[in-house]
PQR file with spaces between the fields and no chain letter, atoms N, CA, C, O and H, PARSE charges and radii, in Angstrom:
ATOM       1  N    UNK     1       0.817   -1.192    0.000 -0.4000 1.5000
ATOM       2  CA   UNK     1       0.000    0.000    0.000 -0.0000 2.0000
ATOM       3  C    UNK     1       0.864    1.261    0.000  0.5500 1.7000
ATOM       4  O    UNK     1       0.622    2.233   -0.716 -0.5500 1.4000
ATOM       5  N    UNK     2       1.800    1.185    0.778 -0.4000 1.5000
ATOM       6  CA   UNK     2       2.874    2.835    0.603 -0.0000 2.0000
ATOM       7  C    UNK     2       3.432    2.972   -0.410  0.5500 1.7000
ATOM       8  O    UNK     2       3.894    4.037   -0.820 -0.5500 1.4000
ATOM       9  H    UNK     2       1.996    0.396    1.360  0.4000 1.0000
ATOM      10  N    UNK     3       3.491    1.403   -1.230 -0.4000 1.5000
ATOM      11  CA   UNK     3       4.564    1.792   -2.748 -0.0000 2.0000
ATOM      12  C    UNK     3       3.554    2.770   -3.410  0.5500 1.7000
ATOM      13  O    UNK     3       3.936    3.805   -3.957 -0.5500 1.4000
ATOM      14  H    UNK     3       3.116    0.538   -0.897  0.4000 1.0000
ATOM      15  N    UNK     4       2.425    2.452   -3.349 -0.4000 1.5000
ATOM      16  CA   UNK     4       1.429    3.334   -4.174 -0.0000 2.0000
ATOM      17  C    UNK     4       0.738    4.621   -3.887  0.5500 1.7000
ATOM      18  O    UNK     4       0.113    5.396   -4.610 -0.5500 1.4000
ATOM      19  H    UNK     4       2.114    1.611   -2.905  0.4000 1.0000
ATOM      20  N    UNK     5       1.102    4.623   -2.324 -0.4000 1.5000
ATOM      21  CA   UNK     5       0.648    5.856   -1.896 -0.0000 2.0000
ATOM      22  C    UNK     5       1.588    6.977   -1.799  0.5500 1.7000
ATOM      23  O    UNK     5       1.279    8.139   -1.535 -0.5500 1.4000
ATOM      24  H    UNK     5       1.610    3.993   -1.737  0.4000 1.0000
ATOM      25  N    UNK     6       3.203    6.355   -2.127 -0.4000 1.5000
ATOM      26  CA   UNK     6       4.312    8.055   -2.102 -0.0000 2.0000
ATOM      27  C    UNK     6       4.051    8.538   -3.689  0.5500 1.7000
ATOM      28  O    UNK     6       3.981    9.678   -4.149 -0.5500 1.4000
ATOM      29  H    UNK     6       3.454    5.411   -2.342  0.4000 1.0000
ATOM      30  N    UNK     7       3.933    7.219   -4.355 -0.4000 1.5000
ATOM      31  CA   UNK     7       3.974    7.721   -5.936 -0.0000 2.0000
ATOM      32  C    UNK     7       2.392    9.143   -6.159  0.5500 1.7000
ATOM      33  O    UNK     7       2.422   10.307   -6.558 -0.5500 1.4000
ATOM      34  H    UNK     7       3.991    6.293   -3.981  0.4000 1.0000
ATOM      35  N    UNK     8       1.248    8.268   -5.677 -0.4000 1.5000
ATOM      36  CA   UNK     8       0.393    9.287   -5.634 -0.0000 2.0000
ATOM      37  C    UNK     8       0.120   10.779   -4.848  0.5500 1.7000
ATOM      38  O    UNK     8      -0.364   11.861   -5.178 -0.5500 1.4000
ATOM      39  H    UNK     8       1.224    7.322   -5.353  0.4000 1.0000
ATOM      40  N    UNK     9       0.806   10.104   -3.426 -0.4000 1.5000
ATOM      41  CA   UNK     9       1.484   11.600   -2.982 -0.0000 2.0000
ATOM      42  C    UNK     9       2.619   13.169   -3.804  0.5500 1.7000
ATOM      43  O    UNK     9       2.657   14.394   -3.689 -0.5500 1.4000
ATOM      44  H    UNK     9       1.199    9.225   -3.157  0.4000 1.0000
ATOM      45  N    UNK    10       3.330   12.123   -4.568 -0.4000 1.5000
ATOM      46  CA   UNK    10       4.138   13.161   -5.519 -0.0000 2.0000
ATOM      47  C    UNK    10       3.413   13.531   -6.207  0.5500 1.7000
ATOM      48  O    UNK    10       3.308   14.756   -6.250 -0.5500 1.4000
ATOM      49  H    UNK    10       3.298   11.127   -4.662  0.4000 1.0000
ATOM      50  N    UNK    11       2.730   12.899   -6.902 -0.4000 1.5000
ATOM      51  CA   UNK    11       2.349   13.344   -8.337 -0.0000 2.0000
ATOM      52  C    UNK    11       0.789   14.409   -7.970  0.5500 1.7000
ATOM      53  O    UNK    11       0.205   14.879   -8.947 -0.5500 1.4000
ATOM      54  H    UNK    11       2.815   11.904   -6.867  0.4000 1.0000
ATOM      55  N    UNK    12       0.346   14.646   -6.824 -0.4000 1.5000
ATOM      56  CA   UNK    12      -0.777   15.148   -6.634 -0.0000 2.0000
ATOM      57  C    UNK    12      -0.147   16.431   -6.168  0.5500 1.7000
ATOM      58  O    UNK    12      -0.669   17.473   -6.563 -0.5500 1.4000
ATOM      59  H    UNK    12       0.821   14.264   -6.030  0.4000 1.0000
ATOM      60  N    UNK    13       1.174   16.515   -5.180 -0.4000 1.5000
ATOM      61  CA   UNK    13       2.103   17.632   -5.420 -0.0000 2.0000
ATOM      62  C    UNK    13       2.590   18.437   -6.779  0.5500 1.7000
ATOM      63  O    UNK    13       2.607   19.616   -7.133 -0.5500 1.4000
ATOM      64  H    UNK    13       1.599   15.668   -4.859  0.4000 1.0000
ATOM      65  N    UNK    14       2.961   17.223   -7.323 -0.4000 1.5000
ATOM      66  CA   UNK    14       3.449   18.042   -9.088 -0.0000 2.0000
ATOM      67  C    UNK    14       2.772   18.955   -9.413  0.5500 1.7000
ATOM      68  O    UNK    14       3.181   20.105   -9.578 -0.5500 1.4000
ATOM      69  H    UNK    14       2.948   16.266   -7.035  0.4000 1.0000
ATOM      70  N    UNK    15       1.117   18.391   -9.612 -0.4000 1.5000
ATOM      71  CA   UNK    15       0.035   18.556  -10.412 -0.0000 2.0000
ATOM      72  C    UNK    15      -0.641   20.038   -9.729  0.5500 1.7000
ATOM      73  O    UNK    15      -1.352   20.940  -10.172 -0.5500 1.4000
ATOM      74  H    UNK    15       0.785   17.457   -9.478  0.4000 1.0000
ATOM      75  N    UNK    16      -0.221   19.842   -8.874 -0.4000 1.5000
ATOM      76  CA   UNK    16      -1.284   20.888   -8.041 -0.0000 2.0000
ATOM      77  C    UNK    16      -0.703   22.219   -8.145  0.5500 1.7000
ATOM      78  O    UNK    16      -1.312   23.093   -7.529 -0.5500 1.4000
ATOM      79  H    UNK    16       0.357   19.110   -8.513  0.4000 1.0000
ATOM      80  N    UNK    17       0.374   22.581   -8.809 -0.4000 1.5000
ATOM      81  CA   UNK    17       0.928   23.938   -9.305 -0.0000 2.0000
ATOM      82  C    UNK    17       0.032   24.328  -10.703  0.5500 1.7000
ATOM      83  O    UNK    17       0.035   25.550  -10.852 -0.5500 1.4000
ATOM      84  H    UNK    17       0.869   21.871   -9.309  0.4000 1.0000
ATOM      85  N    UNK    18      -0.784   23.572  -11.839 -0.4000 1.5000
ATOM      86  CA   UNK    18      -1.086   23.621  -12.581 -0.0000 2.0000
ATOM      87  C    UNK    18      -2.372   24.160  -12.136  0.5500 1.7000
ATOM      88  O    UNK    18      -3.078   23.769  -11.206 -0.5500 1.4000
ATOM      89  H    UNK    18      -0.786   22.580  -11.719  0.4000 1.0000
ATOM      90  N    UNK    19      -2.650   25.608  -13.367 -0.4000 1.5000
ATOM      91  CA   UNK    19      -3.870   25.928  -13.151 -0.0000 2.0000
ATOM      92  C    UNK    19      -4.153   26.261  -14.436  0.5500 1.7000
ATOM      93  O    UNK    19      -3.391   26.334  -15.401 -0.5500 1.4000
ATOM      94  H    UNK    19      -2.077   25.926  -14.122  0.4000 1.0000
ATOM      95  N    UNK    20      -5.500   26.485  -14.347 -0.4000 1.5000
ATOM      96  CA   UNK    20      -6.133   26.772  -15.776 -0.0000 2.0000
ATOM      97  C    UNK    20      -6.643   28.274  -15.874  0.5500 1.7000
ATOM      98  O    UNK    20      -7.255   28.693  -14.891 -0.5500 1.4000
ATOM      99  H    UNK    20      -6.119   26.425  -13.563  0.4000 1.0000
ATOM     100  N    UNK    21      -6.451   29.168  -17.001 -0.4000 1.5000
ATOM     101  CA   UNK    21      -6.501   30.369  -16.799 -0.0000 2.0000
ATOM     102  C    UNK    21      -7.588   30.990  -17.630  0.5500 1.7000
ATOM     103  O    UNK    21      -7.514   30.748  -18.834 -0.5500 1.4000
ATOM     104  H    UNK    21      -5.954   28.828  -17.800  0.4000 1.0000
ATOM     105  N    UNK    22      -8.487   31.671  -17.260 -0.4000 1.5000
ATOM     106  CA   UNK    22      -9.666   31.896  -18.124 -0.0000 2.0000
ATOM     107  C    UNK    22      -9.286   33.397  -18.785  0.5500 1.7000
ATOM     108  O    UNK    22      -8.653   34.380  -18.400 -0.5500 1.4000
ATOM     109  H    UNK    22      -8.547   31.867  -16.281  0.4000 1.0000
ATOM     110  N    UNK    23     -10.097   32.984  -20.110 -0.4000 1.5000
ATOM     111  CA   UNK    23      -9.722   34.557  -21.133 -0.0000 2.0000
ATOM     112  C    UNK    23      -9.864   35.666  -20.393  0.5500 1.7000
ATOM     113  O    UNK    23      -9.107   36.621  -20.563 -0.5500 1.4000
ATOM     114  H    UNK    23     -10.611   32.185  -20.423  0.4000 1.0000
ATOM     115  N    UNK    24     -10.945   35.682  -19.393 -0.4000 1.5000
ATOM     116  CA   UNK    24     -11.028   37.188  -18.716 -0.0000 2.0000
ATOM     117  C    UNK    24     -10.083   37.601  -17.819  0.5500 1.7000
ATOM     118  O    UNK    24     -10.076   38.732  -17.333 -0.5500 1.4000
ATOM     119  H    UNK    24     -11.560   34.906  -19.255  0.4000 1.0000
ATOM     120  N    UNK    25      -9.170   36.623  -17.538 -0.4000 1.5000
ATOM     121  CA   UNK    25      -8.107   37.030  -16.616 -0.0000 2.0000
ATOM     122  C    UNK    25      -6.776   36.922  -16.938  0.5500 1.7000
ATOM     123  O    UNK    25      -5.930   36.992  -16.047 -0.5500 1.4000
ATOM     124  H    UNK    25      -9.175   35.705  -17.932  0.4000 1.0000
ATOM     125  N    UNK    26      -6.406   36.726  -18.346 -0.4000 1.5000
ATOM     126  CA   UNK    26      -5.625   36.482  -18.921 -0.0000 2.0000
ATOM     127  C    UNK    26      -4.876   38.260  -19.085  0.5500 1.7000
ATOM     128  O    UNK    26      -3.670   38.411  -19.276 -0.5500 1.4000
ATOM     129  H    UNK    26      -7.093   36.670  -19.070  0.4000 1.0000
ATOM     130  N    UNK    27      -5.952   39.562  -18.952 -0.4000 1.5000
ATOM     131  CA   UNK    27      -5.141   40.537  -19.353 -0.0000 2.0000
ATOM     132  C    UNK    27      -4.704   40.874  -17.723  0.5500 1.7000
ATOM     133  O    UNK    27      -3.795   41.684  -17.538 -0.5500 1.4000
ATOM     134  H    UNK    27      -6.932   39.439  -18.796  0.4000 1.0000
ATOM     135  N    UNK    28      -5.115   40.480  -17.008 -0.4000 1.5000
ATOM     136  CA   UNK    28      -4.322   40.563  -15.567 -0.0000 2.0000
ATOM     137  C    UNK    28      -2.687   40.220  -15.592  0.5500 1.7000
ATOM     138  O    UNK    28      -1.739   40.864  -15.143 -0.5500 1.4000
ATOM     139  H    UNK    28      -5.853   39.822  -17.158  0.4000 1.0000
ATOM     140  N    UNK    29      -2.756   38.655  -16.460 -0.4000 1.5000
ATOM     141  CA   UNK    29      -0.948   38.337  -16.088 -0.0000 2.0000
ATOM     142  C    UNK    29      -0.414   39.127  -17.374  0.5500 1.7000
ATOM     143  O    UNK    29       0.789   39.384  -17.420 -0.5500 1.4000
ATOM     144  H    UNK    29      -3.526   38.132  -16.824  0.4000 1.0000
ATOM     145  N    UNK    30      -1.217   39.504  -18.371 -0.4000 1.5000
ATOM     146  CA   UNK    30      -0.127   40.491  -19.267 -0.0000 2.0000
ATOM     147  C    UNK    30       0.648   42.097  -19.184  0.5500 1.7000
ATOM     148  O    UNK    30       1.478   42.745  -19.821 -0.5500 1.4000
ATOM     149  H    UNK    30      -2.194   39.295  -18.333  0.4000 1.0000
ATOM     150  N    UNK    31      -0.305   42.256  -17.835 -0.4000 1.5000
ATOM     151  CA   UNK    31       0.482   43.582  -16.988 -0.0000 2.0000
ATOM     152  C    UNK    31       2.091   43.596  -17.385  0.5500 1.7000
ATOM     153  O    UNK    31       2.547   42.509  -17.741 -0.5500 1.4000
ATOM     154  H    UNK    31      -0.979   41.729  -17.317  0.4000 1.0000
ATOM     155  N    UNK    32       2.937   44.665  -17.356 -0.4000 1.5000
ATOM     156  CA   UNK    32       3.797   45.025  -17.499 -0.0000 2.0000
ATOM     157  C    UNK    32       4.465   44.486  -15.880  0.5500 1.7000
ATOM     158  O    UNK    32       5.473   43.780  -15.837 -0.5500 1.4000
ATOM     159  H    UNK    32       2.567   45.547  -17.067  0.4000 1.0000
ATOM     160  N    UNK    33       3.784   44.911  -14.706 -0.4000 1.5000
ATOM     161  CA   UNK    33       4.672   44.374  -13.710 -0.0000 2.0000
ATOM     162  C    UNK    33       4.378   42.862  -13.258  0.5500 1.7000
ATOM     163  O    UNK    33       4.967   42.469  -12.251 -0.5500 1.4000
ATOM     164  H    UNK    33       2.965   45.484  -14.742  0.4000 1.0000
ATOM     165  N    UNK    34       3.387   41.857  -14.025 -0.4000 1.5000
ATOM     166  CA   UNK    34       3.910   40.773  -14.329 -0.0000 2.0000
ATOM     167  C    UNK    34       4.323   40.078  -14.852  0.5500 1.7000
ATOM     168  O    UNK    34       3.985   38.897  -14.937 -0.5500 1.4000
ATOM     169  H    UNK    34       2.909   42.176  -14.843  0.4000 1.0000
ATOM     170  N    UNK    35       5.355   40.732  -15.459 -0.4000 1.5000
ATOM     171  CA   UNK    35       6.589   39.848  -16.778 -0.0000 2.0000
ATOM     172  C    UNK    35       7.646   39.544  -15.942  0.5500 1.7000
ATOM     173  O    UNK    35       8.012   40.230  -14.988 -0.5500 1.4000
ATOM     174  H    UNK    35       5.629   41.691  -15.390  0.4000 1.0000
ATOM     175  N    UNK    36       8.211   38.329  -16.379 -0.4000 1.5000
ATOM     176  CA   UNK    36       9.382   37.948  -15.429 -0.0000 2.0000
ATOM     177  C    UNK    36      10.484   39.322  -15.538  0.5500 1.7000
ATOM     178  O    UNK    36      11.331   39.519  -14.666 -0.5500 1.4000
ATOM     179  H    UNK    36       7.914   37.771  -17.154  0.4000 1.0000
ATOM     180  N    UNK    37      10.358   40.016  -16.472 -0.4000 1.5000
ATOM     181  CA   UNK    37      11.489   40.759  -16.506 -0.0000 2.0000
ATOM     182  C    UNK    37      10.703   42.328  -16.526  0.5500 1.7000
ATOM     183  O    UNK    37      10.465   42.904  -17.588 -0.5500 1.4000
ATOM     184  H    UNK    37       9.670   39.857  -17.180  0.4000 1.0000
ATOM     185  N    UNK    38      10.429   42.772  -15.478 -0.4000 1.5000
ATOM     186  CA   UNK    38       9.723   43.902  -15.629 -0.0000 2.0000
ATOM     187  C    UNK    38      10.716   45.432  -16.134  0.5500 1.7000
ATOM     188  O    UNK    38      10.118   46.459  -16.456 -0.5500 1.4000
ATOM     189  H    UNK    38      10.623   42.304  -14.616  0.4000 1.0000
ATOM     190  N    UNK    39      11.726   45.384  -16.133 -0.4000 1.5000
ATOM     191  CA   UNK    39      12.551   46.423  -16.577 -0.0000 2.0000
ATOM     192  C    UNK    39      13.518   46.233  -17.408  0.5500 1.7000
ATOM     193  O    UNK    39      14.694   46.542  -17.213 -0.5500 1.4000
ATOM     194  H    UNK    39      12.213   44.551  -15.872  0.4000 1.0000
ATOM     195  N    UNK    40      12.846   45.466  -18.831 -0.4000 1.5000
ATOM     196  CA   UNK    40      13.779   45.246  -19.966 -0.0000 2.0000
ATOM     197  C    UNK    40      14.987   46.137  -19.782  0.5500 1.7000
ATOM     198  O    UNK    40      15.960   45.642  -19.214 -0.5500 1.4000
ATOM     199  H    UNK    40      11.891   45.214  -18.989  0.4000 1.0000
ATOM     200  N    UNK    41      15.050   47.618  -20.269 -0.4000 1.5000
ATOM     201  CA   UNK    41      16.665   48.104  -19.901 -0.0000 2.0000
ATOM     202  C    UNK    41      17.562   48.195  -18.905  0.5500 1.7000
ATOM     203  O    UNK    41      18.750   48.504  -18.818 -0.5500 1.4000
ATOM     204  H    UNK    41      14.260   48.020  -20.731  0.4000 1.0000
ATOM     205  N    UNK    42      16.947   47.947  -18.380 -0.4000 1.5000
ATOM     206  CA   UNK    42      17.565   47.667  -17.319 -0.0000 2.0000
ATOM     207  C    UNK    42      18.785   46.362  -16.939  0.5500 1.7000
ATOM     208  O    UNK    42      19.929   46.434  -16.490 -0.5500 1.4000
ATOM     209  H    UNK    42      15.982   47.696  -18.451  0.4000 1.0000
ATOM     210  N    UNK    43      18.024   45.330  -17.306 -0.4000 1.5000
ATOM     211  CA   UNK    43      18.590   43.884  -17.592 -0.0000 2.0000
ATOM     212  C    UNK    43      19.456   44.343  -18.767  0.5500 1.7000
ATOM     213  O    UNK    43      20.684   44.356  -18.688 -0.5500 1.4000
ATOM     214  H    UNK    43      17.095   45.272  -17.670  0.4000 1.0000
ATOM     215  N    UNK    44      18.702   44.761  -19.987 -0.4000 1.5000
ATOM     216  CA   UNK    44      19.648   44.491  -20.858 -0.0000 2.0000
ATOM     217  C    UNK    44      21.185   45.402  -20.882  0.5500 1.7000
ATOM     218  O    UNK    44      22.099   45.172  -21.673 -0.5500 1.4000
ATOM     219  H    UNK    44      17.704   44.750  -20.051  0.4000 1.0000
ATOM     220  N    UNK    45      21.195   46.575  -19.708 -0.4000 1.5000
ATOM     221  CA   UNK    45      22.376   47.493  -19.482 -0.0000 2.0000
ATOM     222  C    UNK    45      23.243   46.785  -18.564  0.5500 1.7000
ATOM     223  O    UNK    45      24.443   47.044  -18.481 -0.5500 1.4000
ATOM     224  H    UNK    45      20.452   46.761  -19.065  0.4000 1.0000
ATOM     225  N    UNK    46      22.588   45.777  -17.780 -0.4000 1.5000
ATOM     226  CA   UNK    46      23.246   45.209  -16.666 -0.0000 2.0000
ATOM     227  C    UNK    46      23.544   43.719  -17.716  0.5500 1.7000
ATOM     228  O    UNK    46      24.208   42.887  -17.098 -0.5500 1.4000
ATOM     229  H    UNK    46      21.613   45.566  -17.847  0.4000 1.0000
ATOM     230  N    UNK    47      23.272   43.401  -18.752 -0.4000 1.5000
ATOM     231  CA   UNK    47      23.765   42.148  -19.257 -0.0000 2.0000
ATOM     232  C    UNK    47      25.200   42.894  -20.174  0.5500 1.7000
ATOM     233  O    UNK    47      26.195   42.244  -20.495 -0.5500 1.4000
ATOM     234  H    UNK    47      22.732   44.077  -19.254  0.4000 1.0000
ATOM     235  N    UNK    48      25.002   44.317  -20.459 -0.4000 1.5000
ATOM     236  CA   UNK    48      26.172   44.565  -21.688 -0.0000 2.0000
ATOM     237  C    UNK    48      27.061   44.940  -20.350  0.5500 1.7000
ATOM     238  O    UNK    48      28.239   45.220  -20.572 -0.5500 1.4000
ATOM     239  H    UNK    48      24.193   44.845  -20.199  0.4000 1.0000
ATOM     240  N    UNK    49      26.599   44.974  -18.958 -0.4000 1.5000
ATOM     241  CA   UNK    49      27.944   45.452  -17.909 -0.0000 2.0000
ATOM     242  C    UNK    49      29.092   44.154  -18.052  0.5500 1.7000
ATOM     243  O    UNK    49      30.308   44.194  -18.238 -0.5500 1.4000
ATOM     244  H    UNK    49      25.642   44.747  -18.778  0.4000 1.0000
ATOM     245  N    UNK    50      28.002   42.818  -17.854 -0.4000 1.5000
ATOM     246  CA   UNK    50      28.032   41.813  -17.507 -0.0000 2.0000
ATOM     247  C    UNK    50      29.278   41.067  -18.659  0.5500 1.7000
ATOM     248  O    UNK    50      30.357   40.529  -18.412 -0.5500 1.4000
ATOM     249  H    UNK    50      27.014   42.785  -17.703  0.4000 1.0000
ATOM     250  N    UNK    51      28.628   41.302  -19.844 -0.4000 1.5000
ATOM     251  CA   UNK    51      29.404   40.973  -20.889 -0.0000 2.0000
ATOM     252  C    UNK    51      30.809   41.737  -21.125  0.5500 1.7000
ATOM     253  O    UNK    51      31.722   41.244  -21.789 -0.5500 1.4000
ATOM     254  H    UNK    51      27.752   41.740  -20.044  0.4000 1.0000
ATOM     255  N    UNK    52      30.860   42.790  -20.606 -0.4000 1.5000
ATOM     256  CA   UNK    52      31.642   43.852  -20.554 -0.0000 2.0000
ATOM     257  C    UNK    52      33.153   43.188  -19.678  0.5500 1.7000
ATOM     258  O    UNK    52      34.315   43.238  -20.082 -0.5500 1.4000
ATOM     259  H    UNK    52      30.119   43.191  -20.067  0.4000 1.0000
ATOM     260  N    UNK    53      32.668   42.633  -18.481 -0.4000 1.5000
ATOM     261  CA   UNK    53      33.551   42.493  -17.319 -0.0000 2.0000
ATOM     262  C    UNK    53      33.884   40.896  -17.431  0.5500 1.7000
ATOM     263  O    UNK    53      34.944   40.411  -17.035 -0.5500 1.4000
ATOM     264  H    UNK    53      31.724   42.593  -18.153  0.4000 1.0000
ATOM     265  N    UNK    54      32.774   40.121  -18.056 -0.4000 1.5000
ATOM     266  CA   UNK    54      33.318   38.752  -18.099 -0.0000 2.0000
ATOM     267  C    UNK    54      33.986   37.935  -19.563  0.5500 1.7000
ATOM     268  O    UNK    54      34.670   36.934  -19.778 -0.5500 1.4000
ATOM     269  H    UNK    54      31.913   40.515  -18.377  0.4000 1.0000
ATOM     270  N    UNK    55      33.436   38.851  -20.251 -0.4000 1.5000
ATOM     271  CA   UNK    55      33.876   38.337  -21.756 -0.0000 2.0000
ATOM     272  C    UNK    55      32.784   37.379  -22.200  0.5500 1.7000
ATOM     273  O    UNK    55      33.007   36.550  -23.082 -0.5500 1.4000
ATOM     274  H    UNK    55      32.880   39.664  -20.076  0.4000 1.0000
ATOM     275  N    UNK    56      31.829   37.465  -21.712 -0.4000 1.5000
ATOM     276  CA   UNK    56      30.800   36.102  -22.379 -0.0000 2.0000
ATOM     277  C    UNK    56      29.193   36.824  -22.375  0.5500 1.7000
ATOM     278  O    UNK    56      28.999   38.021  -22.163 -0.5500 1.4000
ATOM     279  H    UNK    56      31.647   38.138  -20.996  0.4000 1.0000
ATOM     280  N    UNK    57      28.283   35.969  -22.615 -0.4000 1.5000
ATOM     281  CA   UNK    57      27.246   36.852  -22.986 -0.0000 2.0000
ATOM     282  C    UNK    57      26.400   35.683  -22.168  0.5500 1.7000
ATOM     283  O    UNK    57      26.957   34.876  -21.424 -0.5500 1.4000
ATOM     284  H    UNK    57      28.440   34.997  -22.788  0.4000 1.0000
ATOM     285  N    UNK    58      24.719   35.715  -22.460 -0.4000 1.5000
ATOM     286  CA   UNK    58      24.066   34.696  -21.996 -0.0000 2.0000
ATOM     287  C    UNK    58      24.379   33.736  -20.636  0.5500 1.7000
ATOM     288  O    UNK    58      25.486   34.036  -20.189 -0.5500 1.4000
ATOM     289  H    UNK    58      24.266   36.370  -23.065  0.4000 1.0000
ATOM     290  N    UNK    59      23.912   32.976  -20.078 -0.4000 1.5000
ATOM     291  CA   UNK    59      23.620   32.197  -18.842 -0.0000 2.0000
ATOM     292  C    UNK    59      23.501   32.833  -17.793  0.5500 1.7000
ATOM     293  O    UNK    59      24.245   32.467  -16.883 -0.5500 1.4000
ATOM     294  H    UNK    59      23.013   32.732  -20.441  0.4000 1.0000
ATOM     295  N    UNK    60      22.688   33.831  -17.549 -0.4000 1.5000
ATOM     296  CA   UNK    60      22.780   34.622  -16.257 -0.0000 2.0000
ATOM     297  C    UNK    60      21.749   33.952  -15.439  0.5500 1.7000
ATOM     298  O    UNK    60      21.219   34.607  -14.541 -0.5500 1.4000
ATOM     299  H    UNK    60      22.083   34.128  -18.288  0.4000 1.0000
ATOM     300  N    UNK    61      21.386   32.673  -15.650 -0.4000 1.5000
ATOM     301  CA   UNK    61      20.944   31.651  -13.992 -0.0000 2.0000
ATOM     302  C    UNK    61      22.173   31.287  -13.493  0.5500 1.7000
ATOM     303  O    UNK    61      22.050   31.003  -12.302 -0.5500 1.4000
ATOM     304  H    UNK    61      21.816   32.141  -16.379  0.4000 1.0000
ATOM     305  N    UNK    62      23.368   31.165  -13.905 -0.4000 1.5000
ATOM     306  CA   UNK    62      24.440   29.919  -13.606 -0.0000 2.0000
ATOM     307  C    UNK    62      25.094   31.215  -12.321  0.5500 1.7000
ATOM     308  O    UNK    62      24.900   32.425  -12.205 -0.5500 1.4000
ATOM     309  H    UNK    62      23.468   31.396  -14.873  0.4000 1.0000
ATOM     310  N    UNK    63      26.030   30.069  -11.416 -0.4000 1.5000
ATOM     311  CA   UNK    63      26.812   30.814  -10.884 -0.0000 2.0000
ATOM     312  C    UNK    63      28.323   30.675  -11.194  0.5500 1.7000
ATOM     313  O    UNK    63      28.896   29.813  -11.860 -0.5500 1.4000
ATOM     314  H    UNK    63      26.188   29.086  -11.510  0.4000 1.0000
ATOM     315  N    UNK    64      28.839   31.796  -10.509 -0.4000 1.5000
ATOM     316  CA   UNK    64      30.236   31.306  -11.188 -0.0000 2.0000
ATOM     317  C    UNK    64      30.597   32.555  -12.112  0.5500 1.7000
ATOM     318  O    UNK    64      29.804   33.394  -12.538 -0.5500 1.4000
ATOM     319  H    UNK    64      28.374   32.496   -9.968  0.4000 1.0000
ATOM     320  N    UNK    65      32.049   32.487  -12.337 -0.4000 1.5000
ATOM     321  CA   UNK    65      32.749   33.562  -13.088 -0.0000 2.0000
ATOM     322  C    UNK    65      32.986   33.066  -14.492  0.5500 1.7000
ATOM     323  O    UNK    65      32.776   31.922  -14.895 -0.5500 1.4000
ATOM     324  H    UNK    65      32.694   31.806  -11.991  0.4000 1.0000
ATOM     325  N    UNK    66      33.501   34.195  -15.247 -0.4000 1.5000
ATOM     326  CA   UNK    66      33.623   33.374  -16.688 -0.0000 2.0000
ATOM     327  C    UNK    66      35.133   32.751  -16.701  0.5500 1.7000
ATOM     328  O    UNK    66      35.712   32.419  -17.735 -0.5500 1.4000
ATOM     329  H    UNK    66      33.671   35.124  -14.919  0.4000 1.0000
ATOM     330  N    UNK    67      35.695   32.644  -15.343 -0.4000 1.5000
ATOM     331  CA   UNK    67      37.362   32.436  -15.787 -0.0000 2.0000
ATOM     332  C    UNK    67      37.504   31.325  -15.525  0.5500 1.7000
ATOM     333  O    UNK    67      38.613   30.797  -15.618 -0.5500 1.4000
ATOM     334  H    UNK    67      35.224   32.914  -14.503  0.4000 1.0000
ATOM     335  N    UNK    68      36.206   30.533  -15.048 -0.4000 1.5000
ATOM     336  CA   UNK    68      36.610   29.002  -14.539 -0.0000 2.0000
ATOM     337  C    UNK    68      36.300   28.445  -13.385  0.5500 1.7000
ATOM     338  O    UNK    68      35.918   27.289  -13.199 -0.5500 1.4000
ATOM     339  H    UNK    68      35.306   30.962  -14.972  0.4000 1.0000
ATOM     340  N    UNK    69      36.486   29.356  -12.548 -0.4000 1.5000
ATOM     341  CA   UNK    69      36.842   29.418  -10.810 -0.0000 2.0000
ATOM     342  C    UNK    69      35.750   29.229  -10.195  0.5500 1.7000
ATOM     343  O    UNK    69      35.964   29.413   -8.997 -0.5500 1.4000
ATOM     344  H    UNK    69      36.796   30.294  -12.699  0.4000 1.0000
ATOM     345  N    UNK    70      34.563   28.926  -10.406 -0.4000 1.5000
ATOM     346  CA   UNK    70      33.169   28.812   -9.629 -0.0000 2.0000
ATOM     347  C    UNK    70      33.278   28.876   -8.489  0.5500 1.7000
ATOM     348  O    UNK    70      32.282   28.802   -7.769 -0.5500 1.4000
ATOM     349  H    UNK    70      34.389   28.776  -11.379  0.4000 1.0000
């Protein structure tokens, strides 16, 4: 009985982040201050700093320097 009850325990966790979003509320998440990136120039002045000081462009989830040394 527990082999079947952690599997259904996870998966009712997974699932339960999923929601369904109706047309009328759809112009709610297209707000400007809910975009993952609410201050495009911003990012993109702090990515040419970025590129500037490390020599590389892109992966700004990762940690770590561009010289190797994490």
């Amino acid at each position: 009985m527990m082999k079947t009850l952690i599997p259904l325990m996870v998966a009712a966790l997974l699932f339960s982040g999923c929601a369904n979003v109706k047309p009328w509320q759809r112009d709610l998440l297209a707000k400007e201050h809910m975009a993952l990136d609410s201050d495009p120039l911003r990012s993109a002045f702090n990515d040419h700093i970025y590129f500037s000081k490390e020599a590389s462009s892109g992966g700004r989830g990762f940690g770590g320097g561009g010289c190797g040394c994490n």
